[in-house]
N, C-alpha and C positions, 0 to 999 in steps of 0.2 A: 536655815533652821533645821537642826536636827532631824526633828519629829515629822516633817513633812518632805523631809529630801532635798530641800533648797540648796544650792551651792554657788557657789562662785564660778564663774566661766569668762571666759574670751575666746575672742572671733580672730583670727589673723588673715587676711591675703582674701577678704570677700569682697566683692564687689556690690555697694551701694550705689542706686539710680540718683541721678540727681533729683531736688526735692524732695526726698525721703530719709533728712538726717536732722536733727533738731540741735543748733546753735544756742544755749542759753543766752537770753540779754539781747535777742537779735529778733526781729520781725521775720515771721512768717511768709513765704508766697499763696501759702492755701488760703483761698477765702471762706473754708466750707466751715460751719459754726464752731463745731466741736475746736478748730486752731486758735478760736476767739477765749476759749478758756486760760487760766494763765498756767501755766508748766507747773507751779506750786504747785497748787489747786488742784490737777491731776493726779500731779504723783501722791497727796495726800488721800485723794480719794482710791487709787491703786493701793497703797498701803493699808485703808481702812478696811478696804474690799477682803482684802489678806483676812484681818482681823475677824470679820464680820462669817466669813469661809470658816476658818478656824471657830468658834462659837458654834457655828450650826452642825458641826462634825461632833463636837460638848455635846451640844443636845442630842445628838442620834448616841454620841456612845453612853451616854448618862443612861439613856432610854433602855439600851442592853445590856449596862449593868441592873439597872433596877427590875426587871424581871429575872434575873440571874441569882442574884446575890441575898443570904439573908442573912442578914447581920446579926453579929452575935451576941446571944441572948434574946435572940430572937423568933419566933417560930415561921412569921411573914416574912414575904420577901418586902427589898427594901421598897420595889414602890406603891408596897403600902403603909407605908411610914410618913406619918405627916408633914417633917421637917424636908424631906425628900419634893413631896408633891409642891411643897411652898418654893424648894431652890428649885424645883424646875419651871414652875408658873412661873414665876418673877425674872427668871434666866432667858423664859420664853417671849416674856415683855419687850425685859432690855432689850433683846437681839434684833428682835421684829421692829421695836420701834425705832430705834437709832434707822436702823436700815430706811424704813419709811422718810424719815427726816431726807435723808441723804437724797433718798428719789425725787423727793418733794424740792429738794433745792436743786438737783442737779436738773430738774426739769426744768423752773425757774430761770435758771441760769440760761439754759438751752435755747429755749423760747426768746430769752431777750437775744440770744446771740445767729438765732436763726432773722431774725428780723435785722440783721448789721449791727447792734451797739453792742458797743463797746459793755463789757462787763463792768457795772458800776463798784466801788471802793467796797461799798455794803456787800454786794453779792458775792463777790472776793472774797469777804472776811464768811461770810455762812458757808461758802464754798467749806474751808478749813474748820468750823467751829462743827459743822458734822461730821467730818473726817473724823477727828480729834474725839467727836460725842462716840462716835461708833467704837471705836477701837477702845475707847473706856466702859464705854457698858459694854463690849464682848467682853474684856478683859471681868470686868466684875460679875460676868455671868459664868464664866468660867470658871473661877473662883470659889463663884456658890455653888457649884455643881461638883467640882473638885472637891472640896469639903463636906457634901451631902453623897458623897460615892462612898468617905469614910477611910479606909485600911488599903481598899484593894485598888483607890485612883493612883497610889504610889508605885506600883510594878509600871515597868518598861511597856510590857505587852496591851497595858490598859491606853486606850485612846486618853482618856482625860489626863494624866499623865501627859502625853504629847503636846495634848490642847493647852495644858495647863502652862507649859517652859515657853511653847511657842507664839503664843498670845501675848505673853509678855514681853518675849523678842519685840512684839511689833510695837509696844507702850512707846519702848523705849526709842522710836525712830524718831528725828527731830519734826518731818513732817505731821506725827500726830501727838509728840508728847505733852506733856500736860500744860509746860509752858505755853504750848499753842493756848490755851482758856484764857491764860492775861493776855496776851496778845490780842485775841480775839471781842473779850471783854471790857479792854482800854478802848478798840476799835467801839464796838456798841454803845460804851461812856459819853463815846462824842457825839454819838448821834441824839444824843437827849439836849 
């Protein structure tokens, strides 16, 4: 991702220790909880994490544009502008609460996996449907803040700008895109 400096890389001629490389499709030797998770399930939650990092960086730069900037035709700065205070209270929501959901399942999950079982089908699928919840409301808090920053979130040097391209980099990853919701929600269907 541009805006954050993310790149592409490779390792050549290191030496990894054995038990410390991860097989897709193959059983684990570690017994410790955290390996009881499924690889999906992880990597969606790493990618939500992204999403979720990216949103709270939105809010801090929203924050220093809005005692910055007074928009035009305007004598106040922007955050004393009502539409302002509403995308950031609501931006503030989304962000905080997606994140909550996620802690709340990822604990859930942990709890059962600390005690030996097996992650059940259900917890699997909330595993990804908070993933999938986070990185849609950062994405949409993003959005709102990006559109209540006005004129100046379109410069290069403006964080929301970054937040804005890069947030959506993460929509599109298959581990949280939106498809993930039917997925998830055929999964919930059956359990009625």
């Amino acid at each position: 991702m541009r805006g954050t400096g993310s790149n592409h890389f490779s390792v050549k001629n290191a030496f990894v220790p054995a038990g410390r490389q991860v097989l897709l499709g193959t059983p684990t030797k570690n017994s410790s909880a955290l390996y009881k998770f499924p690889t999906l399930g992880l990597l969606a939650l790493g990618v939500s994490s992204v999403s979720l990092g990216i949103g709270y960086r939105a809010l801090e730069g929203f924050k220093e544009l809005a005692t910055k900037k007074i928009p035009t035709g305007n004598t106040l700065t922007l955050r004393d502008n009502y539409h302002a205070k509403m995308a950031l209270a609501k931006a503030t929501a989304d962000i905080e609460s997606a994140e909550a959901y996620i802690k709340t399942t990822v604990e859930k999950c942990f709890d059962a996996a600390e005690r030996g079982e097996k992650l059940s089908a259900s917890e699997r699928n909330r595993l990804r449907l908070a993933a999938a919840n986070a990185s849609l409301k950062s994405a949409e808090a993003v959005d709102a803040l990006y559109e209540a920053g006005g004129g100046s979130s379109i410069y290069d040097e403006n964080a929301l700008q970054r937040c804005f391209r890069d947030v959506h980099v993460t929509t599109q990853h298959i581990m949280v895109a939106k498809p993930i919701f039917e997925m998830t929600g055929k999964a919930l269907m059956s359990d009625l």
